[in-house]
FIMIDO-436628 format. One line per 8 residues: for each residue x, y, z of C-alpha. Coordinates in steps of 0.2 Angstrom, whole numbers, always signed. Each point is the difference from the previous one (the first is absolute). Example, Ala and Ser with C-alpha at 12.3 -4.5 7.8 and 13.67 -1.06 7.14 Angstrom:
+62,-22,+39 | +6,+17,-3
***
This chain:
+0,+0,+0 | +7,+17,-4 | +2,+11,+15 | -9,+14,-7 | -16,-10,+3 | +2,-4,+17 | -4,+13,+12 | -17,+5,-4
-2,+16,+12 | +5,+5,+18 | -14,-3,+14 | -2,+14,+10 | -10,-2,+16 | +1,+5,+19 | +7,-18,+3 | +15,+1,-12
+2,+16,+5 | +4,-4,+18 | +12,-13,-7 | +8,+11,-9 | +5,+11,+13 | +3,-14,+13 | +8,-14,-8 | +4,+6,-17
-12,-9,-11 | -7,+7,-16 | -16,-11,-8 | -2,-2,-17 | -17,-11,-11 | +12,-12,-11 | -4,-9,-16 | -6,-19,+5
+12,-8,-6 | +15,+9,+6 | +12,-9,+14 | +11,+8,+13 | +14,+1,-11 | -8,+9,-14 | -7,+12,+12 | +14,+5,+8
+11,+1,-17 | -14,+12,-5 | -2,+10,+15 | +19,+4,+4 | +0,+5,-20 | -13,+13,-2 | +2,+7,+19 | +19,-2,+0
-1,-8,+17 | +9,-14,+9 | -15,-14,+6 | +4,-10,+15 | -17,-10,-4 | -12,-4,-6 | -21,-8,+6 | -12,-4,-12
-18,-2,+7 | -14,-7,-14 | -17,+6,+0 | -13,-15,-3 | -14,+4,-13 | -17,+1,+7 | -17,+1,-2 | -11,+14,+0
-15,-1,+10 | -16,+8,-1 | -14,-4,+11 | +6,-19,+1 | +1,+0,-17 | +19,-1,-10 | -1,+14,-13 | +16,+2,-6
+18,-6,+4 | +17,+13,+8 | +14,-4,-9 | +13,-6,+11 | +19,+9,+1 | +17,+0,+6 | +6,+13,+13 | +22,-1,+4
+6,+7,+16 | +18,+8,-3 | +13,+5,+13 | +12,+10,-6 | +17,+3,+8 | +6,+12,+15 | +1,+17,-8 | -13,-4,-15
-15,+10,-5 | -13,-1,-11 | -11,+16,-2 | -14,+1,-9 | -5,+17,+6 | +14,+8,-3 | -7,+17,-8 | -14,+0,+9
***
């Protein structure tokens, strides 16, 4: 898989917030089929940063429900947890 197509976007929420700033973990939605060594390959080329590691959590798909009823599916996807290395930053807000 080419490493352009494996980091989809960053996640940015409260929770990856607070990991951020307390143990230097940035989130990212990956492409399914990505691995951790792809990830990390992709991450340390296009944020010129040195990753430590890297945890990958996959979403299940699952049904949507309405009134008992299933209605329609959620697609499932994949999430990647990665810790960058003492003195590393990623800022996504940078001009803000």
């Amino acid at each position: 898989m080419d490493i352009s197509y494996v980091i989809i976007k960053p996640l940015i929420s409260e929770k990856v917030t607070e990991l951020l700033e307390g143990s230097n973990r940035v989130a990212f939605m990956v492409h399914p089929d990505a691995n951790k060594v792809q990830i990390k390959q992709a991450v340390e080329k296009f944020f010129d940063v040195k990753v430590e590691g890297v945890n990958v959590v996959c979403k299940r798909p699952s049904d949507r429900r309405r009134q008992g009823r299933v209605v329609g599916r959620k697609s499932g996807w994949k999430k990647a947890y990665v810790k960058l290395a003492a003195g590393e930053k990623i800022d996504f807000f940078e001009g803000v």
